[in-house]
C-alpha positions in Angstrom: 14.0 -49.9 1.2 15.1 -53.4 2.5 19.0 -53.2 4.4 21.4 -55.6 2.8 20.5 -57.9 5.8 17.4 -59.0 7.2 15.9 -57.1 9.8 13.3 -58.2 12.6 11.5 -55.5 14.2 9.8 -54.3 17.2 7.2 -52.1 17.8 7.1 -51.1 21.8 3.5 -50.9 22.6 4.5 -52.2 26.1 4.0 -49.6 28.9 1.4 -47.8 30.6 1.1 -44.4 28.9 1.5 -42.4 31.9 2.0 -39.2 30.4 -1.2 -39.5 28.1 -3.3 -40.6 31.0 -2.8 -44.7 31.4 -4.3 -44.9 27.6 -2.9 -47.2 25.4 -0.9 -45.2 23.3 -0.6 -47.4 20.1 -4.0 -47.9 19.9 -4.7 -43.7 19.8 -6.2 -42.1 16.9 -4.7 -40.1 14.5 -5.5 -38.4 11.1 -7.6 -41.8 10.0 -5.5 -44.1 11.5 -4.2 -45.3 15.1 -0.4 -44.5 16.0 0.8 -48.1 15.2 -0.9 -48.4 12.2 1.4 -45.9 11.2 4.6 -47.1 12.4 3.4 -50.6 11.3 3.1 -48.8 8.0 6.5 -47.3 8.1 8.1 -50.4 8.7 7.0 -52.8 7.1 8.5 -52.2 3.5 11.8 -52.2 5.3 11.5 -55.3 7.4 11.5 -59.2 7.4 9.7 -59.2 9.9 7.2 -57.2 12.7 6.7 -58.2 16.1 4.7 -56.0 18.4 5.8 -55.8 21.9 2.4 -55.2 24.1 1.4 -56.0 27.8 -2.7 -55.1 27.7 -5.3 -55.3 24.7 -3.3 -58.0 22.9 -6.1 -59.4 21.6 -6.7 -55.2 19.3 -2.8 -55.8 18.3 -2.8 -59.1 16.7 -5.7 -58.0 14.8 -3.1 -55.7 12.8 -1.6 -58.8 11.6 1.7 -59.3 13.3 3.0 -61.9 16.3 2.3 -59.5 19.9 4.9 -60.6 22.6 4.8 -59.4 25.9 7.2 -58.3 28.5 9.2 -61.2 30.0 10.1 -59.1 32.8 7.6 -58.5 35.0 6.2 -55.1 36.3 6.1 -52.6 33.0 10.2 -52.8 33.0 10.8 -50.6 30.1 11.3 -50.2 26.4 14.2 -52.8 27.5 12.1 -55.4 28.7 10.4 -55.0 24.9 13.8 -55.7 23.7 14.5 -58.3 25.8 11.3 -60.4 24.3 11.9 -59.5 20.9 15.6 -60.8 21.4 14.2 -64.0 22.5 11.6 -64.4 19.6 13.0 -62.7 16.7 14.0 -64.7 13.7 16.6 -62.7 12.5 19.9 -62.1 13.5 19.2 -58.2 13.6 16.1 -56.5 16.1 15.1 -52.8 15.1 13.5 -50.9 17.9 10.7 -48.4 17.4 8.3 -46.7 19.9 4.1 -46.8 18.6 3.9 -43.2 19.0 6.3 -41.9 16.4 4.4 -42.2 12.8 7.0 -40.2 10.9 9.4 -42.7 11.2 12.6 -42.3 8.2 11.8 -45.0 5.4 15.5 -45.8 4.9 15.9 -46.0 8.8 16.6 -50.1 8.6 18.7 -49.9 6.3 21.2 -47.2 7.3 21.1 -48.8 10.8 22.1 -52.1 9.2 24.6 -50.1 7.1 26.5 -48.5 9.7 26.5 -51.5 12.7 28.3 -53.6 9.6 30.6 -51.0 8.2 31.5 -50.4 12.1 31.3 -53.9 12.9 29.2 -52.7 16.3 26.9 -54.3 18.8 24.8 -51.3 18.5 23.4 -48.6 16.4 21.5 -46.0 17.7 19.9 -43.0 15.5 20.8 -39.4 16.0 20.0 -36.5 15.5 22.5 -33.6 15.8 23.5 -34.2 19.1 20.1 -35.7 20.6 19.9 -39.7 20.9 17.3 -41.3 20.1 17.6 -44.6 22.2 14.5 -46.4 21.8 15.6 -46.3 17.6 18.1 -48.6 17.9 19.7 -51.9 15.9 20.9 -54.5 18.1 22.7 -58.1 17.5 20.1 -61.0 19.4 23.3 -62.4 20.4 23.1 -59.7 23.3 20.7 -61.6 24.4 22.2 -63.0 27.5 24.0 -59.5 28.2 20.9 -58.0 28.4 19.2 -60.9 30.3 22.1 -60.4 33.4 21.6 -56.4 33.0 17.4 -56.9 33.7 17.9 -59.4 36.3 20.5 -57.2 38.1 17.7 -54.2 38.2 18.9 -52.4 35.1 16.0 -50.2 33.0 17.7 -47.2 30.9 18.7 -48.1 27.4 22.0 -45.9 27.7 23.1 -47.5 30.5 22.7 -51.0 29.1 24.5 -50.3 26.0 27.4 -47.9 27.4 29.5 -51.0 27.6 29.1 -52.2 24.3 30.3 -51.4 21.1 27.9 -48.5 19.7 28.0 -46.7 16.6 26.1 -43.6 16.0 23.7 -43.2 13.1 23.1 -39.6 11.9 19.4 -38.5 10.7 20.1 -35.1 10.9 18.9 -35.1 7.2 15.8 -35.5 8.5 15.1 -34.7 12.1 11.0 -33.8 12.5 11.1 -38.2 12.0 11.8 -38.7 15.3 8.7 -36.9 17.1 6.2 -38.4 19.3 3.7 -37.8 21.4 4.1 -37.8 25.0 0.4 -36.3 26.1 -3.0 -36.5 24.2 -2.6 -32.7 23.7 0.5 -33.0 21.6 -1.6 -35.5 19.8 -4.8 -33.5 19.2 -2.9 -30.7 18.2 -0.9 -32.3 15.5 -4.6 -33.8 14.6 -5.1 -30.5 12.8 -1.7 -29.4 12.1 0.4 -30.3 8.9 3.5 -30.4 10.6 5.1 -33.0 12.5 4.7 -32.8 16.5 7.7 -31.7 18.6 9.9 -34.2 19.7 
């Protein structure tokens, strides 16, 4: 399902997987497929257009078949430094975030985004869940391109913070909160290898 307007999209391949031992988390198995091929496949019904935001093994994304951009920002700044480069390459007036390790993503989440940043006439929409954010699902204007540009160069890296001075709508999913999930160490990711059900967010 396509929103009313149309959407470019990021997938944030960019940082160093820390927490699943400095592996590439995008690029990580699961049940017949890797983690972006998943979100890739989530998305792209919904989207314009895909741009994968990575900073190693470029060369294994763009074989997927969208543009790979990486970090303008030096030094692994962040899900925001993704932003930041999709802002500046995107060809739509509208950038959907995702993370590469959540494959269960909503396949209506572009277009209630869109939805509710028009109806509320926002800078900002960010999915929620109950009363849990999820800030790296968000739908921003590129014209906050320059805001977030002065916000990066002044040492700013948490989502929240960027956007607490802009005008942010929130975007319930509680219809459908097990979308959200990812995987923050290889064990969550082996065990929801063999398990039906989605993996704890």
């Amino acid at each position: 399902m396509k929103p009313e307007q149309p959407v470019s999209g990021v997938i944030l391949a960019g940082g160093r997987g820390r927490r699943m031992g400095c592996v590439d988390k995008g690029l990580q198995p699961f049940r017949g497929r890797t983690l972006i091929e998943w979100v890739i496949g989530r998305l792209q019904p919904q989207l314009a257009e895909i741009l994968v935001n990575a900073n190693q093994n470029t060369q294994r994304y763009a074989a997927f078949g969208h543009p790979v951009i990486a970090d303008l920002v030096p030094g692994y700044a962040g899900p925001l430094a993704g932003l930041h480069s999709a802002l500046s390459a995107a060809t739509h007036e509208l950038v959907l975030t995702a993370p590469c390790d959540s494959p269960f993503i909503p396949d209506d989440l572009a277009s209630r985004m869109e939805t509710e940043l028009r109806r509320a006439s926002a800078d900002v929409a960010v999915a929620w869940t109950g009363s849990q954010p999820h800030p790296v699902f968000c739908l921003v204007r590129r014209a906050l391109l320059p805001h977030l540009s002065r916000f990066l160069d002044a040492g700013g890296r948490k989502i929240d913070a960027w956007y607490a001075d802009l005008n942010v709508v929130r975007v319930a999913f509680d219809d459908q909160p097990e979308a959200f999930a990812n995987f923050n160490t290889l064990a969550e990711l082996h065990s929801a290898e063999v398990d039906d059900s989605p993996p704890r967010d």
